[in-house]
KELUM-149107 format. One line per 3 residues: number of its first residue (from 1); their letters; for each residue x, y, z of C-alpha. Coordinates in Angstrom, 3 decimals. Layout:
NUM) A) X:Y:Z; ... .
END
This chain:
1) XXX) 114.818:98.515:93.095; 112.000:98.368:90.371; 114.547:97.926:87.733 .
4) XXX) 116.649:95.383:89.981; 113.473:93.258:89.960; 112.482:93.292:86.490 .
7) XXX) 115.967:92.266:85.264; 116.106:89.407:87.490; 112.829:88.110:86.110 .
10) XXX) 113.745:88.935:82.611; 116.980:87.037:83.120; 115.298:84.443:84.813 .
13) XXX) 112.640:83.755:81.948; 115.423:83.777:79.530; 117.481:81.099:81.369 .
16) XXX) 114.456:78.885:81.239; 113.584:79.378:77.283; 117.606:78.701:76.752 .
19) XXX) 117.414:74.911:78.982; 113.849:74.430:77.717; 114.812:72.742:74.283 .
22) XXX) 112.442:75.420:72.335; 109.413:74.528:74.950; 109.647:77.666:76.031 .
25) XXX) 110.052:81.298:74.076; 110.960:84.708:75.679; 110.680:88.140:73.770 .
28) XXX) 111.432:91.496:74.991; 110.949:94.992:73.945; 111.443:98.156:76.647 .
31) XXX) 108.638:97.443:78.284; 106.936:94.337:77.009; 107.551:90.360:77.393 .
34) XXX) 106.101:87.751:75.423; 106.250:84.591:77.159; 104.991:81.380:75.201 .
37) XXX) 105.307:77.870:77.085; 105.886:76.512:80.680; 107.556:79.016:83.372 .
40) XXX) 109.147:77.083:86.692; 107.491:79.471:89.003; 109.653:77.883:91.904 .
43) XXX) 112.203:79.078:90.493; 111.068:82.684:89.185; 109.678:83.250:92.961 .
46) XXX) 113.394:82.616:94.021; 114.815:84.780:91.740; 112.809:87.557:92.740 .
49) XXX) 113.404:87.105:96.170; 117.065:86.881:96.017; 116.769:90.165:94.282 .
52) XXX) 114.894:91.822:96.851; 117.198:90.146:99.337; 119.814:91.548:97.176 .
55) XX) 121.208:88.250:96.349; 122.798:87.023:93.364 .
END
């Protein structure tokens, strides 16, 4: 479920940074993420619980 969750968010952060004309940067390693800029939370929080809800 852990890894379920993290995806989402990851996915999430990176469809922000890709609509956020370069307002927004996402990097990733294995177990890191460097955010820099604004992060819709609203829409994070849904993200995460569709994927608990097992959503899309």
């Amino acid at each position: 479920m852990s890894n379920i969750i993290r995806e989402a968010i990851i996915d999430e952060l990176k469809r922000q940074a890709e609509i956020s004309n370069g307002a927004l940067t996402v990097q990733t390693t294995d177990d890191l993420v460097t955010i820099n800029g604004p992060v819709d939370l609203d829409d994070l929080v849904m993200v995460v619980i569709g994927s608990v809800a097992g959503g899309p």
